[in-house]
N, C-alpha and C positions, 0 to 999 in steps of 0.2 A: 666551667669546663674542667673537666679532668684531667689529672695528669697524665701526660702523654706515655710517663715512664710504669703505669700501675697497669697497663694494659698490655696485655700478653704478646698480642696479633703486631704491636707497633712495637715493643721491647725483646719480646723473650725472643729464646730460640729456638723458634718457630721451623728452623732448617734441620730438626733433629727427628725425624720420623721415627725410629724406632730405636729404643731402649737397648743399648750395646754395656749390656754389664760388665762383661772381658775388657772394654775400652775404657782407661781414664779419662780421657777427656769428655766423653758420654757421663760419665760418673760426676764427676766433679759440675760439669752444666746441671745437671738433672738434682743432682745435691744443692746446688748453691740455686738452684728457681723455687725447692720445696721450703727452704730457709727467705726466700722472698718472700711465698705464697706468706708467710708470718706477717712481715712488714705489709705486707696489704690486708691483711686480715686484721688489724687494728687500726689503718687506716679506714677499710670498709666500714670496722666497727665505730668509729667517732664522726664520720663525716655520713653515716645511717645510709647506707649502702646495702641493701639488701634485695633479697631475690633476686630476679633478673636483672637488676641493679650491679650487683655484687663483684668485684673486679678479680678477686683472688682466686677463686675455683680455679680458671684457667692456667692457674699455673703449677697446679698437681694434677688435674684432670688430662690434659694435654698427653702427661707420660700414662694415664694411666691409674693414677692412686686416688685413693678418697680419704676424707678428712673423718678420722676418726675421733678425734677428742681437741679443745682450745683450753690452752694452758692460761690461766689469770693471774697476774700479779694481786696478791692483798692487800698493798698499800694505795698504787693509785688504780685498781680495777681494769687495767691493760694486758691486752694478750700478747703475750712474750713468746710463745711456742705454740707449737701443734705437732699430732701425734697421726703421721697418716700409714696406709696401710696398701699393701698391693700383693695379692697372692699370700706368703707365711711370709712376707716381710714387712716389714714395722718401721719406718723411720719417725724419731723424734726431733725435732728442729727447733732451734731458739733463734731469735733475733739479735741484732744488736739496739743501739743507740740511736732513738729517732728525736725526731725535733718536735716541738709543737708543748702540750702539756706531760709529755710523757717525760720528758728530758730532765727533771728535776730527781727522779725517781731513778730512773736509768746510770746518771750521772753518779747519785750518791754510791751505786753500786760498782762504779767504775772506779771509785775513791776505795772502796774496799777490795776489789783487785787488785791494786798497789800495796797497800798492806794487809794483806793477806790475811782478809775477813770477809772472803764473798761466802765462805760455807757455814758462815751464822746468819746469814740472809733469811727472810724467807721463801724471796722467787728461787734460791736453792735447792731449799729443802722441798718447798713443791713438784721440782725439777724431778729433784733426786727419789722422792718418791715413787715419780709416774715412769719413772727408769726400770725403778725395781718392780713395779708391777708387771709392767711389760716383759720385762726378762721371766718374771713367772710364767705369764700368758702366752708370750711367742717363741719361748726358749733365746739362750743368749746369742745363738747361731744367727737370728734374724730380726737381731735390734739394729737397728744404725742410728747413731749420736752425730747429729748435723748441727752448726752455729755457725755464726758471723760475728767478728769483733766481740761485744760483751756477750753476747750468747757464745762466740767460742770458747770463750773464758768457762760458759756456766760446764757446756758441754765437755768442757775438759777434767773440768774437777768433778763433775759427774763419775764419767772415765777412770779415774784417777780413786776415787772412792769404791770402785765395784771392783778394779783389782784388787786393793789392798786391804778393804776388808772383807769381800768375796772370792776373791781370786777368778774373778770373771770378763772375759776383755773382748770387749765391747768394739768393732769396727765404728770407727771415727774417722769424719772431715770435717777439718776445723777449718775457716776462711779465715785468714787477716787475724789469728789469734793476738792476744797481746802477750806481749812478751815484757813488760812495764816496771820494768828497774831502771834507775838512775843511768847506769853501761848505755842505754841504749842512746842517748845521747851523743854518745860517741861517731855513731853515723854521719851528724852533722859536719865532722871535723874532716877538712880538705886532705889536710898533711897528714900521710899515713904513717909515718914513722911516730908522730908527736899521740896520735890516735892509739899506736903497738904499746908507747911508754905508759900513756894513762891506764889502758885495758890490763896490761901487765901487774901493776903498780895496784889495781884498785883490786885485782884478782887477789892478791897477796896478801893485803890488809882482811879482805874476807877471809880468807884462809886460814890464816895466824887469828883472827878472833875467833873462827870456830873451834878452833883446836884447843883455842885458852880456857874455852867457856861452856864444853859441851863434856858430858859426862861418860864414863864408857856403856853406861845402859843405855844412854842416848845414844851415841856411837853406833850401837848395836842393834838399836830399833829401826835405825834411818836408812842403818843399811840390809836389813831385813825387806824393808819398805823399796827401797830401791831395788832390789832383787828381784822381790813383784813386779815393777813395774817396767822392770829391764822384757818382760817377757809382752806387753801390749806397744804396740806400735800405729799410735795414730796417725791421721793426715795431716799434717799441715801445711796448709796451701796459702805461700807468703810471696810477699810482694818486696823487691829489693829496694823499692822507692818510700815503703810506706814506716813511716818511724815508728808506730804500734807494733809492728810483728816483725822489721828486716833485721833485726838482732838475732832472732831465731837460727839463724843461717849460720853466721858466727857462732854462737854458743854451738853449734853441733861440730863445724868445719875445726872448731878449738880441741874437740876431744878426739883429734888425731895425734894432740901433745901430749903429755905426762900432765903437766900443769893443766891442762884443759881438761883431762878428767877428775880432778881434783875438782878442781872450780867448778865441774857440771853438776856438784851435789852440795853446793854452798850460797848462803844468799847474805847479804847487809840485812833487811830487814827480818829474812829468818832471826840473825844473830842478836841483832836489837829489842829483837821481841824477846827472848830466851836473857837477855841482860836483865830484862825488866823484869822477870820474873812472872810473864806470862805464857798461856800454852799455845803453841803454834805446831802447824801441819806442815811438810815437804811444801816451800812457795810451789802457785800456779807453776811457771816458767820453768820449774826443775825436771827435767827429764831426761832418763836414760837411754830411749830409745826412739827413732818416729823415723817416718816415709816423708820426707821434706819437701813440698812440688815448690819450683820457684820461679816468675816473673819476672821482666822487667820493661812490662809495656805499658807505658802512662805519659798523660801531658803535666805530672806533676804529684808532689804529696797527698795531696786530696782525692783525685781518681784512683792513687793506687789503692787506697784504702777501702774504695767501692767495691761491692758485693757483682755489678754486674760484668766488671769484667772477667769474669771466670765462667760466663758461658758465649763469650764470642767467639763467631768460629773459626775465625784466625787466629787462636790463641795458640801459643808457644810458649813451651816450660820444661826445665828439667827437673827430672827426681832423682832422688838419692835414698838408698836405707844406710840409716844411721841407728848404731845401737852401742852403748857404755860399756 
């Protein structure tokens, strides 16, 4: 028997008749079921689900769009994205982190998200490729960069890549992005004062080692870099309960300080990498600017981190634009 959650008719949302582009919440379901359509598209592919068989179609066909190209990991031969299409618009979508045999693969890439080597990958570089084609072929006005969890990761440094060395900026929704620094722990801690002293403290020391340790042609590159990307403003759609991405919220709510703009262009393992005397890029997490949508509906850490809640239709959320 199938999974009950792979089928459109019994999962998706099926109560959304017609495609309201002007409408976020329209946006952000119809975003977050084409970044599914993925997650079943490599479930369809290993459990040989095909033709009328097939579970995924229904959750891009529904709004509308068709599946133009499936994106393959090189290492274990799993589809990690798809490339659909609807009218001159073009969404590309990554998944995240599934279980089963893919998870070994997935994972290792989650370990270089933290230290900030997902862009020597190669499900990156594939990424980043079918990016740049696309932006040739559909112009940059009608690419959309869609992910969840490790696909919002991919999708972001995608993003993140096409401003700074193209200066091209790319509409992005990121789901449940991670946001994967040591701070983020911090969430856990009850006492908010004891939580203000660590975050302060731990800010500081990042600080004072970038300053000790970074050159002024570096100085001046990073902040060339951040200039670019003070002018792209993705989505990110975080959850307050989920410890992968409820940092995000903080680091932005921070650079209402002095100190918290300081800090929004600093990282530990930036600085530890640049000790060692290795080359490192602006961490994932560093950003100048974004559209921050935020939750806080869940039975717990593990649903908030779910991909399906972001098309139910009782969903409530605020946004914010936030820019350095």
């Amino acid at each position: 028997m199938e999974s009950n959650k792979d089928v459109f008719d019994s999962f998706g949302p099926y109560h959304l008749r017609n495609n309201n582009w002007d409408d976020d919440r329209h946006q952000i379901a119809i975003y977050a079921c084409l970044v599914n359509g993925v997650y079943i598209l490599q479930r369809d592919n290993k459990r040989h689900r095909n033709g009328e068989n097939a579970l995924a179609p229904r959750w891009w066909e529904f709004f509308g769009f068709k599946l133009l190209e499936k994106l393959y990991d090189e290492d274990d031969k799993s589809i990690f994205g798809a490339v659909y299409v609807i009218g001159p618009r073009c969404v590309i979508a990554f998944r995240g982190t599934m279980k089963g045999r893919e998870f070994f693969q997935d994972m290792k890439l989650d370990l270089a998200i933290f230290t900030n080597k997902l862009d020597r990958k190669s499900r990156f570089k594939i990424a980043m490729k079918v990016v740049e084609e696309k932006v040739v072929e559909f112009g940059q006005d009608n690419v959309i960069l869609v992910g969840h969890s490790l696909g919002a990761a991919l999708g972001m440094l995608a993003g993140k890549h096409m401003v700074i060395e193209k200066e091209i900026y790319l509409k992005t929704f990121l789901f449940n992005p991670p946001h994967t620094t040591p701070i983020m722990l911090l969430s856990e801690i009850k006492c908010r004062t004891l939580e203000k002293v660590i975050r302060r403290t731990t800010t500081f020391v990042n600080i004072t080692g970038h300053i000790l340790i970074s050159t002024e042609e570096e100085e001046k590159e990073e902040e060339e870099k951040f200039e670019k990307l003070s002018v792209w403003k993705p989505n990110l759609c975080v959850h307050k309960q989920d410890l992968i991405c409820s940092e995000y919220q903080s680091y932005f709510n921070d650079m209402k300080e002095i100190w918290g703009r300081i800090a929004a262009r600093v990282s530990a393992i930036h600085s530890w990498r640049k000790i060692l005397g290795k080359k490192t890029d602006i961490p994932l997490h560093l950003l100048p600017s974004a559209k921050l949508t935020v939750i806080n509906q869940a039975e717990g850490a593990l649903d908030a981190h779910k991909l399906q809640q972001w098309w139910k239709p009782d969903l409530q959320f605020d946004s914010q634009d936030f820019s350095l």
